[in-house]
C-alpha positions in Angstrom: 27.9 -0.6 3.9 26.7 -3.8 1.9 23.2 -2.0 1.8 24.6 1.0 0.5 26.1 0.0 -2.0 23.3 -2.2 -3.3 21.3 0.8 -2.8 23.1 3.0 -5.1 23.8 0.4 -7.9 19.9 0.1 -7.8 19.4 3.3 -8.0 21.3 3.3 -11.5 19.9 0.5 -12.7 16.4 2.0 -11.9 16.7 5.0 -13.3 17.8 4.1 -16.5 15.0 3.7 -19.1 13.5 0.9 -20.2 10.0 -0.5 -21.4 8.6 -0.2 -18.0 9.8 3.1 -17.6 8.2 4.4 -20.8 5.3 2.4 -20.5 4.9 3.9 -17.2 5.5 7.7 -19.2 3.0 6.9 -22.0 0.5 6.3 -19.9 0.8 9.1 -17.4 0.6 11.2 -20.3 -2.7 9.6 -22.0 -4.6 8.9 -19.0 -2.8 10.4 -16.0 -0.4 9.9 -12.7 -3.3 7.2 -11.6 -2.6 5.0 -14.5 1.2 5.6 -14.1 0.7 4.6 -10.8 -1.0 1.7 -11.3 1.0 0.4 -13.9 4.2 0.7 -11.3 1.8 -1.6 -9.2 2.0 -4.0 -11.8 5.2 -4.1 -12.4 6.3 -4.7 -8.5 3.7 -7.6 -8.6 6.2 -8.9 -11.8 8.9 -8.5 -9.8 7.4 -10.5 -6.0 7.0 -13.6 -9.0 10.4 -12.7 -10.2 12.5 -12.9 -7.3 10.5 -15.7 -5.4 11.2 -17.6 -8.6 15.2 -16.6 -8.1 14.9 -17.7 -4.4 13.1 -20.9 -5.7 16.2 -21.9 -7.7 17.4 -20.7 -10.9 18.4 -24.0 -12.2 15.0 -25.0 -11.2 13.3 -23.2 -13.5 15.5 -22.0 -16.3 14.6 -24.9 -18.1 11.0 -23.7 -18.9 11.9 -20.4 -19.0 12.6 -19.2 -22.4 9.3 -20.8 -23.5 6.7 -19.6 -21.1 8.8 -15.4 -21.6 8.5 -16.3 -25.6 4.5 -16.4 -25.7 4.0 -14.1 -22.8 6.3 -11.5 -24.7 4.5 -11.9 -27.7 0.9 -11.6 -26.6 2.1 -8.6 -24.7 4.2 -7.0 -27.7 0.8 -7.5 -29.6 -1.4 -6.0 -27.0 0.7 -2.8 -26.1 0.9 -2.1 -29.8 -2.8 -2.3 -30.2 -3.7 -0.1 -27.5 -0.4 2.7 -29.1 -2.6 2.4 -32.4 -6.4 2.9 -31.0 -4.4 5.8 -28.8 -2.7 7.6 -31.7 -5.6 7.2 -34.3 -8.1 8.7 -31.5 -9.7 12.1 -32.5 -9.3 13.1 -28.6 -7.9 12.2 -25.5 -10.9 11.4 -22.9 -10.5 12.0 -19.6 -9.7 9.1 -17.5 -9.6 10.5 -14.1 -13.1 9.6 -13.0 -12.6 6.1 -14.2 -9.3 5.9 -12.8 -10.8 6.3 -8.7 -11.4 2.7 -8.9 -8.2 0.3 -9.3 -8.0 -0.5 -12.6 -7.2 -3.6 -13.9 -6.0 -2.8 -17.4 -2.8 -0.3 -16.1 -1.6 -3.3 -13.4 -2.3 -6.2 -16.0 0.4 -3.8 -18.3 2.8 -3.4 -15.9 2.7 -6.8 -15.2 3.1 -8.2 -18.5 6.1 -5.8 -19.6 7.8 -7.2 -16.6 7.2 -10.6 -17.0 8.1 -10.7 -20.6 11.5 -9.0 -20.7 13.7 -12.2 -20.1 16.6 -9.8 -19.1 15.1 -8.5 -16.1 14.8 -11.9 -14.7 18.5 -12.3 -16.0 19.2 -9.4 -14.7 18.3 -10.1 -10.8 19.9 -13.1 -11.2 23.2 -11.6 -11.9 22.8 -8.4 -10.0 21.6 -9.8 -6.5 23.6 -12.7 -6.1 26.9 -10.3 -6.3 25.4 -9.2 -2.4 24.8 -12.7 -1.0 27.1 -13.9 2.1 27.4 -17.7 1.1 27.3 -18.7 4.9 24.0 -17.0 5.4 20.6 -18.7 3.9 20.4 -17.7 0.4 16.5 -18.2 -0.4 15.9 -15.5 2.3 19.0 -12.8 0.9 17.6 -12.8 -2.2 13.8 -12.6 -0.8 15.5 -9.4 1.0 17.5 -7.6 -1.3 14.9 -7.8 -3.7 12.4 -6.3 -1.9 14.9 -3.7 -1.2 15.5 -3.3 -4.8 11.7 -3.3 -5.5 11.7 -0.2 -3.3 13.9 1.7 -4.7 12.3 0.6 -8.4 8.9 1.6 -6.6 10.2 5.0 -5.7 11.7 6.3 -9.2 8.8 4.4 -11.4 6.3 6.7 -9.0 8.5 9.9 -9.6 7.9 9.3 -13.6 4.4 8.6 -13.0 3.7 11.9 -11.3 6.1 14.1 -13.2 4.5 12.9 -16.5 1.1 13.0 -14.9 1.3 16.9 -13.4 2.6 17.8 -16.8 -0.4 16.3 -18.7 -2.8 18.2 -15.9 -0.6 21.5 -17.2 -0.9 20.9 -20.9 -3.7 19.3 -21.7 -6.6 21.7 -22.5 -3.6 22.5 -25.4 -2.2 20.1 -26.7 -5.2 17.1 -26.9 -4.1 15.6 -29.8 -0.5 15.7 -29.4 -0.7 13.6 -25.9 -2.5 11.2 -28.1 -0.2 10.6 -30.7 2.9 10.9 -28.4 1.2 8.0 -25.1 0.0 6.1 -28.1 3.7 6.3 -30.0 5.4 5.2 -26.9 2.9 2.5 -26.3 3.4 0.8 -30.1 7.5 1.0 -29.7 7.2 -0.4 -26.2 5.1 -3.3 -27.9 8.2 -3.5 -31.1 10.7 -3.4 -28.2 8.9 -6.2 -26.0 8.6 -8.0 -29.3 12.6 -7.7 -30.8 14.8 -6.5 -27.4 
């Protein structure tokens, strides 16, 4: 029943939206499901060093913490909100599908940057997972397992927004060029502003 539970307060955690989520959205809608995708796979890379950080030791670490989040949060903020600009102010939307067969680098590197520099979702598995830990049972391990669990579940619902936002680009797209644009590269600055002030 333990599992259960921690499924279904994952689940709500997951599938409310935050700057991965709507990084995840803007790009499905500039560039496609595959870059969706691929940003989801950066993100669960930011989450392997997240929780093997927790099971490391909290106390361990927290001491460097708030400096190394500070400049990775900042180059990233600065970054996102360059690529919403060059998105918004371009005349058209190219199609990014045959460049997107190979994996690329530049949708992961995104998803792993938005991850790493939001200091709450580190805070956050910190005070969400420990609430499941038996105290006679190793801890390094529970927390190694419950967030891969949780990592699944995130997996899951950050592929569902990839490929709902990325079949309704493929509908709309011959359309509405110019509106995917402004809208991918609109999400993209704010994602930037909230990286910078959240």
């Amino acid at each position: 029943m333990e599992i259960i539970y921690f499924l279904i307060a994952s689940f709500l955690v997951v599938v409310v939206p935050g700057p991965t989520v709507s990084l995840i959205i803007a790009n499905s809608l500039k560039s496609g499901m595959r870059a969706g995708i691929l940003n989801v796979v950066g993100t669960q890379l930011g989450l392997i060093i997240l929780i093997l950080l927790l099971a490391l030791g909290f106390k361990v670490i927290s001491p460097f913490l708030e400096d190394v989040i500070k400049v990775v949060r900042i180059i990233g903020a600065v970054y996102l909100m360059t690529l919403g600009y060059l998105s918004f102010t371009s005349k058209n939307l190219s199609d990014n599908s045959e460049k997107l067969n190979k994996f690329d680098k530049k949708y992961v590197l995104q998803g792993l940057i938005v991850i790493l520099s939001n200091p709450k979702a580190f805070l956050f598995l910190g005070a969400f997972i420990p609430q499941f830990i038996n105290i006679n049972q190793p801890i390094g391990s529970q927390i190694i397992y419950f967030g891969i669990l949780f990592m699944i579940v995130g997996a899951i619902f950050d592929g569902m927004y990839a490929a709902v936002f990325g079949k309704f680009r493929e509908i709309i797209i011959n359309k509405y060029i110019n509106i995917l644009n402004k809208l991918g590269g609109t999400l993209l600055f704010f994602v930037g502003l909230w990286l910078l002030f959240y």
